[in-house]
N, C-alpha and C positions, 0 to 999 in steps of 0.2 A: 260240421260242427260250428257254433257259434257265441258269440261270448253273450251275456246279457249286459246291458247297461243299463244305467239311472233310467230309469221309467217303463223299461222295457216292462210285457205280462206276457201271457201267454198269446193272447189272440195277436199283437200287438210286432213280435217276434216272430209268428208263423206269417204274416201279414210282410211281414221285409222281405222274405224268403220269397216270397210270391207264392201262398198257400193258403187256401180255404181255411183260415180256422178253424169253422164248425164243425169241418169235411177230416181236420188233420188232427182235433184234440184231441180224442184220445188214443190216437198213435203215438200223441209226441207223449202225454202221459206214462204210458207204458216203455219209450225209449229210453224215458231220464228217470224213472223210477229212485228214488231216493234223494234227489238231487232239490227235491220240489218241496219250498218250507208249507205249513200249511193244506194240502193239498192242492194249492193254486198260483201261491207265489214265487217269483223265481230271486234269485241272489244273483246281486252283482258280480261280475269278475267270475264266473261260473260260466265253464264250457256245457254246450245243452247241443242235442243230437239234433237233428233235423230230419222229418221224415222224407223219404226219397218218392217221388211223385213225378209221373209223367203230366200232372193235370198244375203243376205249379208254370207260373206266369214265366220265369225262368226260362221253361222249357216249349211253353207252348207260343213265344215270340222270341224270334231270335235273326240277329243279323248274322249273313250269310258272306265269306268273303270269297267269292267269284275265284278268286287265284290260286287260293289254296285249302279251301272248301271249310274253313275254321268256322266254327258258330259261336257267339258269343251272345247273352239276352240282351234285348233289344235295351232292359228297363232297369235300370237300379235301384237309386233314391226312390224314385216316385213309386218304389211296389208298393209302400206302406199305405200309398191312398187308393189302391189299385183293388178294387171287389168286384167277383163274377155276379154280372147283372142278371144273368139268363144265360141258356144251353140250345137258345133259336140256331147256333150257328154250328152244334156239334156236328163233327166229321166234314168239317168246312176245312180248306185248305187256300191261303190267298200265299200268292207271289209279287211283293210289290217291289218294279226296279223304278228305282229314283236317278233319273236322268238328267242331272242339271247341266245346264248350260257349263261350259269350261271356264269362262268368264266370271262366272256367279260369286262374290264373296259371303252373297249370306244365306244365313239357314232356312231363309222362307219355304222351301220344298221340302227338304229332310223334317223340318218342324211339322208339316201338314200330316209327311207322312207314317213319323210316329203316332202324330194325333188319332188318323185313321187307324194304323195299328191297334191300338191301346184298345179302341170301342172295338175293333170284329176278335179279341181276345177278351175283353170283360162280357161279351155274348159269345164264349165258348169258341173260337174258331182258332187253331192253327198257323202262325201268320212268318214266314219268312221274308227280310227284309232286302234286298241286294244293290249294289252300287251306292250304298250311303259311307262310304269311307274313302277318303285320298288315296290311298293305296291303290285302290282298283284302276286307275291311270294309267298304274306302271309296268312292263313288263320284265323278263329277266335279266335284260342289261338297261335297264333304265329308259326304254324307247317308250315313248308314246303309243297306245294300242288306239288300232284303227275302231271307228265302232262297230265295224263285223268281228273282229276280234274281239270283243268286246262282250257282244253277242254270243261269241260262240261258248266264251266260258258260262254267261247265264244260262246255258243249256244244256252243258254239262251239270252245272249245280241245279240246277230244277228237274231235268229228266231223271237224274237218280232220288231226289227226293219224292219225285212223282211216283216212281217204281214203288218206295218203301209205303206210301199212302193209298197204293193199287185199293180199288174201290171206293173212296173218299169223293169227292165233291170238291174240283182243286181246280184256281183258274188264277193267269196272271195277268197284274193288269202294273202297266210300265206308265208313270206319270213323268210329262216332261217337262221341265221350263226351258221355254225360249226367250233368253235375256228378258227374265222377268225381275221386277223391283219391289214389286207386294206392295205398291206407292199408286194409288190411284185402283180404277176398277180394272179389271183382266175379263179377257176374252180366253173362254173352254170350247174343246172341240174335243170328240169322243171318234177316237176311229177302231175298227175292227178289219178281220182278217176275212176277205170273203167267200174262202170257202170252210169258212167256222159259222155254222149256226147257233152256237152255243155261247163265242165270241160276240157273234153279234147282236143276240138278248142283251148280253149285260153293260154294253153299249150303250143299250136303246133306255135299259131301267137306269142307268146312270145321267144318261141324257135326261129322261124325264124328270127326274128329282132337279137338275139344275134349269132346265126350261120355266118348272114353277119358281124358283127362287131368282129367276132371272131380274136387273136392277133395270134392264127395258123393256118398254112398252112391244117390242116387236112382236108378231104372231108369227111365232116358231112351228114350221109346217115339219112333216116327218123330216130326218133327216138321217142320210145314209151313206157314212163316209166311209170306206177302205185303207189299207195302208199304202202308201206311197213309195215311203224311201228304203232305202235297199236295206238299211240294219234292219227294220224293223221286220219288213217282208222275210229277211233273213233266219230271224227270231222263230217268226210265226209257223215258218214255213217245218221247223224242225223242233220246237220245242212240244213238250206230249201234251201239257193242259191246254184248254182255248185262252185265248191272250185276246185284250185291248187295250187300246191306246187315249192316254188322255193328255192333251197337252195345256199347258199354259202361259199366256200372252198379256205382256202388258195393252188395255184394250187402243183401240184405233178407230177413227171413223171409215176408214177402207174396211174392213173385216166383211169379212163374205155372210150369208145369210146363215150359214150353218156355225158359227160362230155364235157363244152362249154368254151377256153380258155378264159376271155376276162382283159381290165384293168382296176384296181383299183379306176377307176374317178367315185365319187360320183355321180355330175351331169352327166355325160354318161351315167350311169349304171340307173338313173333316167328315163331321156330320153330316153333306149331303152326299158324300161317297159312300158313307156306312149305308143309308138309308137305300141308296141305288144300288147296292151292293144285297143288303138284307133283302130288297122287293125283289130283285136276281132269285136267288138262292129261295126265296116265299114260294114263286111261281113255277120251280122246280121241283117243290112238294106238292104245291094242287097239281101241277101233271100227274104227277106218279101216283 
């Protein structure tokens, strides 16, 4: 239930909610029957039903808290600017953990990473968020969790929601910053799990989107990174979808050749995930 306010209309109202107008008017019509001056207009200070929809933004993007499996939408305020672009991405399913640095005071990664949310959810996709709240630090007497503890709860919270999307098209990709300042250009690096070939496609499509938008001249030859560190090995090793890893650095003139210069634009850096992500998920349907 919902109140209307000064301005609020029909499409306007279903739009806050995170809902198709087109898709939901005339449900909501038939909900609030009597309620509606005109056939069209709504009254202020007037309670108006909402239709219940598994396909609302609400439901189809939602942060996940790792500790105690609570889901909350990712998106509030901003549903009202929030419209399905396209259904490229139906029966898509993404897990993004946001790995910030502990040091980090600011939002540059969580920012990126709703950015990337919002586009694989306005083309239709599924998008669970995890480790974007302070909470998830803590455990039950206050201790610091190691990051294989850390680990282990992402895998509880993704194995069971993998189970519930059994047949879907579902992959998790963990973005890290390493004392990154979003102040200058950063250095990306794409790693995957090596005995995941399905991990390792989306890698490689994620690599290529930022190869072209690279802010150096270097000639980036293939590049075929693995995971290293024990959390992540960890992850990979037990979690059900294919996972990669994308990390991010403030840049360096040491950085090794597999190393991907690009700049600091939130929305850019959004976009060229969606893009490496959609070409993934493209060349999954020309297989099939």
């Amino acid at each position: 239930m919902v109140v209307a306010k000064q301005g609020d209309g029909i499409f306007s109202i279903l739009r806050k909610q995170g809902l198709d107008p087109v898709k939901h008017y005339e449900e909501f019509l038939k909900l609030n029957e009597g309620k509606i001056k005109d056939g069209s207009f709504l009254q202020v200070g007037v309670e108006y039903q909402i239709p219940q929809a598994t396909d609302s933004f609400k439901k189809t993007g939602v942060t996940v808290s790792a500790t105690n499996g609570v889901e909350e939408p990712i998106f509030d305020r901003e549903l009202g600017s929030m419209s399905l672009k396209s259904e490229k991405l139906k029966d898509a399913v993404y897990y993004l953990i946001v790995d910030n640095d502990g040091a980090q005071a600011n939002d540059f990664l969580p920012e990126i990473t709703q950015n990337l949310a919002a586009e694989l959810m306005v083309n239709g996709a599924q998008v669970y968020i995890l480790g974007n709240e302070k909470s998830e630090v803590l455990t039950v007497n206050d201790s610091v969790l190691t990051p294989t503890q850390k680990m282990g709860n992402y895998i509880e919270a993704i194995n069971k929601r993998y189970i519930q999307n059994t047949g879907k098209y579902q992959r998790v990709l963990i973005i890290r910053a390493n004392e990154l300042t979003g102040k200058g250009n950063m250095n990306i690096a794409v790693y995957h799990y090596n005995k995941s070939e399905e991990g390792q496609r989306l890698a490689a499509n994620i690599q290529n989107v930022f190869k072209k938008n690279s802010v150096s001249n270097h000639a980036y030859k293939d590049i075929n990174m693995i995971f290293e560190d024990q959390a992540s090995l960890y992850l990979a090793r037990n979690v059900l979808p294919a996972i990669s890893l994308l990390t991010m650095e403030n840049a360096s003139p040491k950085a090794g050749e597999e190393k991907i210069s690009v700049r600091p634009d939130k929305k850019l850096l959004a976009n060229m995930l969606t893009n490496g992500i959609m070409n993934d998920f493209a060349d999954l349907e020309i297989e099939e």
